[in-house]
PyMOL Python script that loads the backbone (N, CA, C, O; Angstrom):
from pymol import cmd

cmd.read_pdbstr("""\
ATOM      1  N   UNK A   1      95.893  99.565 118.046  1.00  0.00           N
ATOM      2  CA  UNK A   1      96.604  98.640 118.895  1.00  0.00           C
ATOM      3  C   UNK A   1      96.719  97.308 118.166  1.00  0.00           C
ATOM      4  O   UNK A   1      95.651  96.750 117.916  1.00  0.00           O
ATOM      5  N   UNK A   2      98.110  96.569 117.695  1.00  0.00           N
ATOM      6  CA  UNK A   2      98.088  95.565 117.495  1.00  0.00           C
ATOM      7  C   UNK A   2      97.266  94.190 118.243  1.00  0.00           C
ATOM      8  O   UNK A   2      97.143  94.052 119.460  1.00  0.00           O
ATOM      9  N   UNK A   3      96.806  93.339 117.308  1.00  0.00           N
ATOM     10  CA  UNK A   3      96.113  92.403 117.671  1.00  0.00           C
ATOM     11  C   UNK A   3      97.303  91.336 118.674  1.00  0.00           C
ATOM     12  O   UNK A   3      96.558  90.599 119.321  1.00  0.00           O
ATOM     13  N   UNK A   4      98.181  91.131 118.887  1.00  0.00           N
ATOM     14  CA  UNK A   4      99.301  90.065 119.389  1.00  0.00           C
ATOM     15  C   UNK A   4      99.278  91.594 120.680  1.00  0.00           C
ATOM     16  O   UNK A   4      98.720  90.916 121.544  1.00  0.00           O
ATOM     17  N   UNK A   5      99.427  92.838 121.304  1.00  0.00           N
ATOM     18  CA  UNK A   5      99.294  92.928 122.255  1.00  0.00           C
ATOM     19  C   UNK A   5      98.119  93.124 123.022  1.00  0.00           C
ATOM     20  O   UNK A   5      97.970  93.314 124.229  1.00  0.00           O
ATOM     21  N   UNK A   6      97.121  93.020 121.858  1.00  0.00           N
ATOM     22  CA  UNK A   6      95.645  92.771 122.591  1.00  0.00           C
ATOM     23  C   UNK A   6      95.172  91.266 123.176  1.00  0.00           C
ATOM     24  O   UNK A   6      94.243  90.830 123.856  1.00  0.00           O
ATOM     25  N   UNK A   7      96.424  90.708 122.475  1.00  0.00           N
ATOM     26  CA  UNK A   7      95.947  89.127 123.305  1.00  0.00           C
ATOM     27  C   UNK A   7      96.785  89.067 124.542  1.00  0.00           C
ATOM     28  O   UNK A   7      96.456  88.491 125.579  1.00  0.00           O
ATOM     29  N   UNK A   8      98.011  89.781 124.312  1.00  0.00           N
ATOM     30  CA  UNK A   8      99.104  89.862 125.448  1.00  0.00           C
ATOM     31  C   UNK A   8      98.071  90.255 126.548  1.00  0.00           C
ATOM     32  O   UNK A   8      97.543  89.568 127.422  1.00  0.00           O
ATOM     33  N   UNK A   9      97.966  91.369 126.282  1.00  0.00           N
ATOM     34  CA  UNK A   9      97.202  91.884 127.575  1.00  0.00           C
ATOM     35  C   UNK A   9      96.020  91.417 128.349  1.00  0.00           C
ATOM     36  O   UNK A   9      95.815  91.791 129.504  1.00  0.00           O
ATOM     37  N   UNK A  10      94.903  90.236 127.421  1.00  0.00           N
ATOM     38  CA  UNK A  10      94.212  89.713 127.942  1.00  0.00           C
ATOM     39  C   UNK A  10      94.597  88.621 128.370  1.00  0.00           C
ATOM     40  O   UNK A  10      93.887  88.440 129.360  1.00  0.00           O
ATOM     41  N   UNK A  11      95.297  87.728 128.263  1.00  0.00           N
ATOM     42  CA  UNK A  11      96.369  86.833 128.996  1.00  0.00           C
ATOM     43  C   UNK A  11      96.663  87.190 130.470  1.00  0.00           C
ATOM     44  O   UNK A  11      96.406  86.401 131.379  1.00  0.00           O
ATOM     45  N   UNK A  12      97.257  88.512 130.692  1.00  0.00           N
ATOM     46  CA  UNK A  12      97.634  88.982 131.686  1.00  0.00           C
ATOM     47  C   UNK A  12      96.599  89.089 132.664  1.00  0.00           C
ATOM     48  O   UNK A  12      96.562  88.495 133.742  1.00  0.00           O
ATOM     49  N   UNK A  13      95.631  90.017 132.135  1.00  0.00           N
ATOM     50  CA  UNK A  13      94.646  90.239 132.696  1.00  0.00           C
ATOM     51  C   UNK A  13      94.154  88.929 133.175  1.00  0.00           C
ATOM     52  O   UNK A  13      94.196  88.835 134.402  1.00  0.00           O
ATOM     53  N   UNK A  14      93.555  87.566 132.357  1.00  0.00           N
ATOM     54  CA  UNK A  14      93.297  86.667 132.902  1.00  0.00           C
ATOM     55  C   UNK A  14      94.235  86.126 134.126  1.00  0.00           C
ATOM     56  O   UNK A  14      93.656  85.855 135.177  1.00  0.00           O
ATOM     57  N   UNK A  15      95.486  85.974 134.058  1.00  0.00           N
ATOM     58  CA  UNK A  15      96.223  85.355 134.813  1.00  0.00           C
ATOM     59  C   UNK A  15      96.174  86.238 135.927  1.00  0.00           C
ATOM     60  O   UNK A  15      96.378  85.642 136.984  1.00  0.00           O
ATOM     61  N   UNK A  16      95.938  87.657 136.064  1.00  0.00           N
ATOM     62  CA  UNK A  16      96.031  87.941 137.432  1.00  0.00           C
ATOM     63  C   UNK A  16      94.466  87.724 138.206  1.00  0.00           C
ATOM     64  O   UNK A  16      94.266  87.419 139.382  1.00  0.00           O
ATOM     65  N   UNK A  17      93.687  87.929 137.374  1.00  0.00           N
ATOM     66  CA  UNK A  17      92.521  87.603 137.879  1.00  0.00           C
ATOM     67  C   UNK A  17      92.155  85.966 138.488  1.00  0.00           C
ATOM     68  O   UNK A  17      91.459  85.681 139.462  1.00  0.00           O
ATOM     69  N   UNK A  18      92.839  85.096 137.606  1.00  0.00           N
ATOM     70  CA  UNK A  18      92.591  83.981 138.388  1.00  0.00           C
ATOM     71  C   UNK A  18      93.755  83.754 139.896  1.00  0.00           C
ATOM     72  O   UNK A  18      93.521  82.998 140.839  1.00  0.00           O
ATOM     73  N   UNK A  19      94.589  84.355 139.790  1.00  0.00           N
ATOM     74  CA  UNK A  19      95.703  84.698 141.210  1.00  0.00           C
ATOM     75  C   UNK A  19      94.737  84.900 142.104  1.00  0.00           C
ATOM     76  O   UNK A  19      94.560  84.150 143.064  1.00  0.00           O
ATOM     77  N   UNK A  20      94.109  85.824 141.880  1.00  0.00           N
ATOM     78  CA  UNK A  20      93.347  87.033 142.639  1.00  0.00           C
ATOM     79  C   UNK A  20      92.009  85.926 143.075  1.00  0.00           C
ATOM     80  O   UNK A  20      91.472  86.231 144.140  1.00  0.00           O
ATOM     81  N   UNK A  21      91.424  84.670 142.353  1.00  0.00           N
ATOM     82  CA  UNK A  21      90.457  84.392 143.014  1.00  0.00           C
ATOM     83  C   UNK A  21      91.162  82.912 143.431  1.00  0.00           C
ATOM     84  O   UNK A  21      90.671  82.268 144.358  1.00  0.00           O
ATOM     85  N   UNK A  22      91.949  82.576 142.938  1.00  0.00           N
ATOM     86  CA  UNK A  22      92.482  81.327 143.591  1.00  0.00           C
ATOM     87  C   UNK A  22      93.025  81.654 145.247  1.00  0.00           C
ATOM     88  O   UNK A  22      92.810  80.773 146.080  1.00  0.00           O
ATOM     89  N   UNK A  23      93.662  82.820 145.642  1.00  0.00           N
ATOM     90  CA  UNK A  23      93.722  83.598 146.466  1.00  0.00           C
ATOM     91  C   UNK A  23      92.662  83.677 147.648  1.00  0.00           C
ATOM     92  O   UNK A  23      92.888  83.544 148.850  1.00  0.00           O
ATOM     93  N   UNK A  24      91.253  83.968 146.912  1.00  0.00           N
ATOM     94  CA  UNK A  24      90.374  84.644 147.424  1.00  0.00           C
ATOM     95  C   UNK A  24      90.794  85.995 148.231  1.00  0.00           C
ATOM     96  O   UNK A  24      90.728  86.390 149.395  1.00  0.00           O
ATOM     97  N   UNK A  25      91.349  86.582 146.752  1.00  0.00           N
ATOM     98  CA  UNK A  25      91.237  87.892 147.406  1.00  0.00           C
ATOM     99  C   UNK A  25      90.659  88.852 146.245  1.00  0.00           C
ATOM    100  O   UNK A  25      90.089  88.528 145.203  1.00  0.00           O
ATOM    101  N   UNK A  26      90.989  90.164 146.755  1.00  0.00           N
ATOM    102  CA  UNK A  26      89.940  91.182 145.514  1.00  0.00           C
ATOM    103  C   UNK A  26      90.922  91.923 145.376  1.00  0.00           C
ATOM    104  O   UNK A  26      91.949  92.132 146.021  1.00  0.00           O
ATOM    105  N   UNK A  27      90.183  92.554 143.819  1.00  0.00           N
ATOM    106  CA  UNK A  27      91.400  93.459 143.151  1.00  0.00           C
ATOM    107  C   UNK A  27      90.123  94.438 143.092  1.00  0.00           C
ATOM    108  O   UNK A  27      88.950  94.308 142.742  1.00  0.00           O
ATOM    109  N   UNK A  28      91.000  95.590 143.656  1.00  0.00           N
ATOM    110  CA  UNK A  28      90.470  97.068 142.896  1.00  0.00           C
ATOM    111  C   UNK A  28      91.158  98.257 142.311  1.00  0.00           C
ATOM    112  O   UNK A  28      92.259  98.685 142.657  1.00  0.00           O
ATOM    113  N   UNK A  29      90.220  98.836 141.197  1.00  0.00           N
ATOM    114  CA  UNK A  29      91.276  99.690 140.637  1.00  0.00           C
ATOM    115  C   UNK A  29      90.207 100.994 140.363  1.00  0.00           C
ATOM    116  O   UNK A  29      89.043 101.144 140.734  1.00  0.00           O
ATOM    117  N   UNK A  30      91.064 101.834 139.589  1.00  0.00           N
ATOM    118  CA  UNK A  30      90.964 102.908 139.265  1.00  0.00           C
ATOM    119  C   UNK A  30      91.201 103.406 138.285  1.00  0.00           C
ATOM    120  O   UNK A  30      92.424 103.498 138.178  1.00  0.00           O
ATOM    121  N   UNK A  31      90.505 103.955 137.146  1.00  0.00           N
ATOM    122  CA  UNK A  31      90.801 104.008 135.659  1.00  0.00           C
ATOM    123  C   UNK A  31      90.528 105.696 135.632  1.00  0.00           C
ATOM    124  O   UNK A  31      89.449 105.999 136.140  1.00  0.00           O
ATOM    125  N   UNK A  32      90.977 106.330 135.347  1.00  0.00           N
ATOM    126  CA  UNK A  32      91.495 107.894 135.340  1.00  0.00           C
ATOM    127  C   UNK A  32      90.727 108.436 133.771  1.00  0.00           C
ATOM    128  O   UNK A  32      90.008 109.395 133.488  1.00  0.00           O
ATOM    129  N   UNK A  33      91.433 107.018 132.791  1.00  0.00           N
ATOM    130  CA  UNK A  33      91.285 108.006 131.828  1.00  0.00           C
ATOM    131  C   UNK A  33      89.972 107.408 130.918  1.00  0.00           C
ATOM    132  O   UNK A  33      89.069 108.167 131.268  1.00  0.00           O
ATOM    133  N   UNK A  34      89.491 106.623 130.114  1.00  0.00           N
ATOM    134  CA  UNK A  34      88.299 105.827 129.687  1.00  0.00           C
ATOM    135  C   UNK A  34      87.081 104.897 130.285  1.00  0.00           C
ATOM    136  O   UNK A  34      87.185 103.671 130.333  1.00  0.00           O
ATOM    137  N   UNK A  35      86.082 105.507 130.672  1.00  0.00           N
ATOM    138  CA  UNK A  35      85.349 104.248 131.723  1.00  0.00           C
ATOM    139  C   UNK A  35      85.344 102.957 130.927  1.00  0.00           C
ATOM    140  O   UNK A  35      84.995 102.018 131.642  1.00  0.00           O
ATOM    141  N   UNK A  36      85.631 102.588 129.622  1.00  0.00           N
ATOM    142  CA  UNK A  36      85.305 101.381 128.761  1.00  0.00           C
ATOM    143  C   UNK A  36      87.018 100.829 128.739  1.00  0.00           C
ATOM    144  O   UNK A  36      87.419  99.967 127.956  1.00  0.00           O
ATOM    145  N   UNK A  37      87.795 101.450 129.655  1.00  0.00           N
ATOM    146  CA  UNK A  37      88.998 100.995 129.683  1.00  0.00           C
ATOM    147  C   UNK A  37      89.414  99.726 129.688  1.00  0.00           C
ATOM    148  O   UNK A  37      90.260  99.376 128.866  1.00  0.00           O
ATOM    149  N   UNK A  38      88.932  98.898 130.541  1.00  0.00           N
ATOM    150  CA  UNK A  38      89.140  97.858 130.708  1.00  0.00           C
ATOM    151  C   UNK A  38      87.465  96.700 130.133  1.00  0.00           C
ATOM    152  O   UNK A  38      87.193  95.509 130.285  1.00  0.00           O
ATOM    153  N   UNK A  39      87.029  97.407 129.736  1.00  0.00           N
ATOM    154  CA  UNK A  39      85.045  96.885 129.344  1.00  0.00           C
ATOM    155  C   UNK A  39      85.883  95.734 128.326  1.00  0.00           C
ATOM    156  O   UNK A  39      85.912  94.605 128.815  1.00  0.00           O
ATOM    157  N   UNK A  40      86.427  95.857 127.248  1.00  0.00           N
ATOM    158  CA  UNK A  40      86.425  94.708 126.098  1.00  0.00           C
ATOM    159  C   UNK A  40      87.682  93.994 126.837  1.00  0.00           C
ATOM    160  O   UNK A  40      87.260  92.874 127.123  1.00  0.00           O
ATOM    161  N   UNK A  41      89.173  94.117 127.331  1.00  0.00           N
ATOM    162  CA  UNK A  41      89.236  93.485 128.040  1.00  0.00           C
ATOM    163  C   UNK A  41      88.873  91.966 128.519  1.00  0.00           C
ATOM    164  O   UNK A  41      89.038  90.785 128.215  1.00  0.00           O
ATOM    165  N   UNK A  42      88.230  92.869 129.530  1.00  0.00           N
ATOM    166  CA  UNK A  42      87.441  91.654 130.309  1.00  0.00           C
ATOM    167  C   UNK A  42      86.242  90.772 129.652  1.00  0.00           C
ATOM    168  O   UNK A  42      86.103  89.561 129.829  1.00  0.00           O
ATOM    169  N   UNK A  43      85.483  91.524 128.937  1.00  0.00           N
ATOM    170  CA  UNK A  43      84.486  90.736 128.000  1.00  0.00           C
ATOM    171  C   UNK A  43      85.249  89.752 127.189  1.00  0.00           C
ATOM    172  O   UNK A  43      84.790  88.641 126.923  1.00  0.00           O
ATOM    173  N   UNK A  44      86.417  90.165 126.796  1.00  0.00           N
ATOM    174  CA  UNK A  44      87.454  88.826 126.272  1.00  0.00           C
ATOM    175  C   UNK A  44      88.076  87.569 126.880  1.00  0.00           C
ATOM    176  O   UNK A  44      88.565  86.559 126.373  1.00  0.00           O
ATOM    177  N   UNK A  45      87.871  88.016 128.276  1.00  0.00           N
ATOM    178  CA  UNK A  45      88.371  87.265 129.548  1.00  0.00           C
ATOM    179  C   UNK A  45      87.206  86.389 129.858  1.00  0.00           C
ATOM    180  O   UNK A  45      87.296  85.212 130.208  1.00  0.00           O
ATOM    181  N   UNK A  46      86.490  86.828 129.755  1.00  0.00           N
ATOM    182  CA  UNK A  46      84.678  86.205 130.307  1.00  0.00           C
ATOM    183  C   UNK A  46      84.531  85.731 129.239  1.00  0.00           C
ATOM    184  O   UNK A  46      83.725  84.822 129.437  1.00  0.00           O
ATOM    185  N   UNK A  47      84.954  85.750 127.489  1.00  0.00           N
ATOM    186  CA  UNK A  47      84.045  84.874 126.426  1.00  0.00           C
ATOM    187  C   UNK A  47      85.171  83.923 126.269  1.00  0.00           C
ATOM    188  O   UNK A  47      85.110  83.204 125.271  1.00  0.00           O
ATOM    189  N   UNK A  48      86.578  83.722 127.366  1.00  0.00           N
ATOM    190  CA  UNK A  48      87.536  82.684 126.493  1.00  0.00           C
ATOM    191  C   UNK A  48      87.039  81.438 127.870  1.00  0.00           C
ATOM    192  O   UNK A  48      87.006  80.213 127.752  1.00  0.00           O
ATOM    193  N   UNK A  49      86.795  82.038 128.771  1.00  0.00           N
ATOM    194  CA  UNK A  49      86.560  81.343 129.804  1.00  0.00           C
ATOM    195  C   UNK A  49      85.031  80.442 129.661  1.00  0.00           C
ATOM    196  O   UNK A  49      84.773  79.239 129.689  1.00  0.00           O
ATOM    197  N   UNK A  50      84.356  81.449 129.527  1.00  0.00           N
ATOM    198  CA  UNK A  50      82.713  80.376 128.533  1.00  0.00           C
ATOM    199  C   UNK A  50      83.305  79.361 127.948  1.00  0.00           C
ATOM    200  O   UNK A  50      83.046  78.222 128.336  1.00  0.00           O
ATOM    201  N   UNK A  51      84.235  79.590 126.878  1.00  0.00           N
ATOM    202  CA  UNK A  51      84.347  78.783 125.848  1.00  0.00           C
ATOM    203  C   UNK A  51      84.776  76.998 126.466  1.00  0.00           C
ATOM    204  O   UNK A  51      84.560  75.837 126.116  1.00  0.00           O
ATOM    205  N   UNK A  52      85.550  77.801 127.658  1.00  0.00           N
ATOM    206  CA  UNK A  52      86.218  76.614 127.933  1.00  0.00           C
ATOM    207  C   UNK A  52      85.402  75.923 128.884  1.00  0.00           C
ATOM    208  O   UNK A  52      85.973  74.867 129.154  1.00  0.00           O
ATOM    209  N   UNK A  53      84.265  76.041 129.554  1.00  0.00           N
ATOM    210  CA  UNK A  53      83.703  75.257 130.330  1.00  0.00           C
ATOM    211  C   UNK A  53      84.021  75.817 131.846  1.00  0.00           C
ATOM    212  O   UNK A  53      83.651  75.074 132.755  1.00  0.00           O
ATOM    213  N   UNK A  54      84.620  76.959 132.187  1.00  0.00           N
ATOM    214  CA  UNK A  54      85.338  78.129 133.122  1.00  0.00           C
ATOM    215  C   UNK A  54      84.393  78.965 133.683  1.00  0.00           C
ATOM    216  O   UNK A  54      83.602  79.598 132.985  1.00  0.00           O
ATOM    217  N   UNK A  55      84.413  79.021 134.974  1.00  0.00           N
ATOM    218  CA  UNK A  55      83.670  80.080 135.468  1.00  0.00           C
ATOM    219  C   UNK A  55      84.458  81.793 135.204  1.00  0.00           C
ATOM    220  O   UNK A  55      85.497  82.390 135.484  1.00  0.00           O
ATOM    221  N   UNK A  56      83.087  82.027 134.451  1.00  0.00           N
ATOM    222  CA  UNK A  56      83.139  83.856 133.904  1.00  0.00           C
ATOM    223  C   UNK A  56      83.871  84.622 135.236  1.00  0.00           C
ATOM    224  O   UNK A  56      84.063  85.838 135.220  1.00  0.00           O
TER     225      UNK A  56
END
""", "prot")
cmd.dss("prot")
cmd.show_as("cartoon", "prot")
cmd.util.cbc("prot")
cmd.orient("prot")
């Protein structure tokens, strides 16, 4: 997987997640095919947000 849609996608991922708590609402899902599907992901989402002084 290219590195420019691995940032795409954690972008995304961040931006819906902060929707989702600015909201106060919850997201749930369902991953069919890899349980580590979304694991680095989000660990990318949680170490850009550290960085910045952001709640994980």
């Amino acid at each position: 997987m290219s590195e420019t849609f691995e940032v795409d996608r954690v972008n995304r991922i961040a931006d819906i997640l902060l929707g989702a708590a600015t909201a106060k609402g919850l997201i749930g899902y369902r991953v069919d095919t890899r349980p580590d599907f979304l694991s680095q992901p989000l660990d990318e989402v949680s170490r850009r947000a550290f960085d910045k002084g952001e709640p994980m």
